[in-house]
N, C-alpha and C positions, 0 to 999 in steps of 0.2 A: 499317122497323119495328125493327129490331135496333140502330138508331142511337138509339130512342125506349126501347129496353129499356137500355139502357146510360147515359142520360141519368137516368134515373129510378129505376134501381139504383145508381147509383155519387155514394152520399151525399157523398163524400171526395176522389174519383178528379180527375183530369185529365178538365176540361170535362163532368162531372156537374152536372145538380141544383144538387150541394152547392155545387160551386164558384161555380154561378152566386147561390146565397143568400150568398157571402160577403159583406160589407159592407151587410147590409141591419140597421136596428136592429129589430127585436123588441119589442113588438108591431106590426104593419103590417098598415092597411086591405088587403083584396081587391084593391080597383085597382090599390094602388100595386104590391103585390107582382107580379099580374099584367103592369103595365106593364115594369118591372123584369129580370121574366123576358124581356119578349118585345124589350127593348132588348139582352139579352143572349143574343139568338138561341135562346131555350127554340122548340122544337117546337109548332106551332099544338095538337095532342094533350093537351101539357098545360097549356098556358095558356087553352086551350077548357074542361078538366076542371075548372079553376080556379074560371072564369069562371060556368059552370054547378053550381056547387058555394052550397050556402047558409051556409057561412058570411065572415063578413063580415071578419072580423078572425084573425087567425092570430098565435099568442103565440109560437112558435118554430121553427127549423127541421121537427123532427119533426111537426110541424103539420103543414105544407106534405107533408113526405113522406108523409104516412100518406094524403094523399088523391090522390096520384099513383103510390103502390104499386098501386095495381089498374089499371094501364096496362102492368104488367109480365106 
């Protein structure tokens, strides 16, 4: 769980989140970002939150985080 709080707090860090949205363009389907994450080893936790999440489309990073903040 501590490996899942530090993925999803660490917008910037070494192997956070963040790093893992690097290269992605903005705006980006659900799927894709989901697949994306889970190609780049995101945590089932949040690519599950993701996936169970209604919206469809996601316009930027902060996007993404604000709905994986409450896994922390």
């Amino acid at each position: 769980m501590d490996r899942l709080k530090d993925m999803a707090s660490s917008a910037g860090g070494s192997g956070g989140i963040g790093d893992m949205l690097k290269g992605i363009d903005f705006p980006i389907q659900k799927d894709q970002l989901v697949s994306h994450l889970e190609q780049h080893g995101a945590p089932s936790q949040i690519t599950d939150r993701l996936k169970g999440d209604s919206t469809e489309q996601f316009q930027n990073q902060d996007d993404v985080m604000s709905k994986v903040s409450g896994l922390m």
